[in-house]
C-alpha positions as CSV (number, residue, x, y, z in Angstrom):
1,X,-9.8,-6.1,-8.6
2,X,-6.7,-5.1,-10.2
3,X,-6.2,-5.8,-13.8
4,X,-3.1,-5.3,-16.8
5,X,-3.9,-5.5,-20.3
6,X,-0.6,-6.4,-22.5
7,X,0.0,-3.4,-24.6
8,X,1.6,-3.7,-27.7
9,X,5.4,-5.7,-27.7
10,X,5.1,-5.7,-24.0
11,X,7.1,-8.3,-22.5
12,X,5.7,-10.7,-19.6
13,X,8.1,-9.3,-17.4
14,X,7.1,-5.7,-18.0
15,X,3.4,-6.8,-17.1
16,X,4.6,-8.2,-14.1
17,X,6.5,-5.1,-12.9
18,X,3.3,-2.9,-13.6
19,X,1.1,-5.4,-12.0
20,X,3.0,-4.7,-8.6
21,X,3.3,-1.3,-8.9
22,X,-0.5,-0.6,-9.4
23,X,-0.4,-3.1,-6.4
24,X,1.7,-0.9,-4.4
25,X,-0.4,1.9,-4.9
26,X,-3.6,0.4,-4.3
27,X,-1.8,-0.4,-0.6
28,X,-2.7,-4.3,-1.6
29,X,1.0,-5.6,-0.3
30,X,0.9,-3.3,2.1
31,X,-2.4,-4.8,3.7
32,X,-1.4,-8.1,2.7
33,X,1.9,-7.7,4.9
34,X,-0.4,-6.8,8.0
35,X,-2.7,-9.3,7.6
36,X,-0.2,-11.8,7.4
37,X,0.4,-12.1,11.4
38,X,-1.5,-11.6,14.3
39,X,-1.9,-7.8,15.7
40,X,-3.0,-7.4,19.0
41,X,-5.8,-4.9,19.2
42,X,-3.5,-2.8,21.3
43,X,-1.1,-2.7,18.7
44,X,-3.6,-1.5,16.2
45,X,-5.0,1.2,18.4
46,X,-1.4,2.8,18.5
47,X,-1.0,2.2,14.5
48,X,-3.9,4.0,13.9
49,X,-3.1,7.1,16.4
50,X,0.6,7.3,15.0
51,X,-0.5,7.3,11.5
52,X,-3.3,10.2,12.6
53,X,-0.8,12.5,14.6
54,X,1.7,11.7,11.2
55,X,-1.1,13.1,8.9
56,X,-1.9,15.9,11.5
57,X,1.2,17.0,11.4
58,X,1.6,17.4,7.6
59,X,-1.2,19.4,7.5
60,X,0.4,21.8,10.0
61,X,3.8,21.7,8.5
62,X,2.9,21.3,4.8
63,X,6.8,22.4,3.8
């Protein structure tokens, strides 16, 4: 669970924009966005092996 303490003379609008940052990074929108439809399980099979031969690659070609 994500949580934002107010710090100081921090406006609600600053909470706001760290609340979806640290929701960003935690991939939360990002799963969210996924979720939101219907994937076939075909679809997610090739998802998965692009995002494996994308992190294979980087640690090939690091530069």
């Amino acid at each position: 669970m994500i949580k934002v303490k107010v710090r100081g003379n921090e406006s609600v609008e600053q909470m706001v924009r760290r609340f979806k940052k640290l929701c960003e990074k935690e991939g939360l929108t990002r799963d969210i966005k996924r979720t939101s439809y219907y994937e076939k399980p075909s679809e997610r099979r090739r998802r998965k092996q692009r995002k494996s031969l994308k992190r294979i690659a980087k640690e090939m070609y690091p530069f």
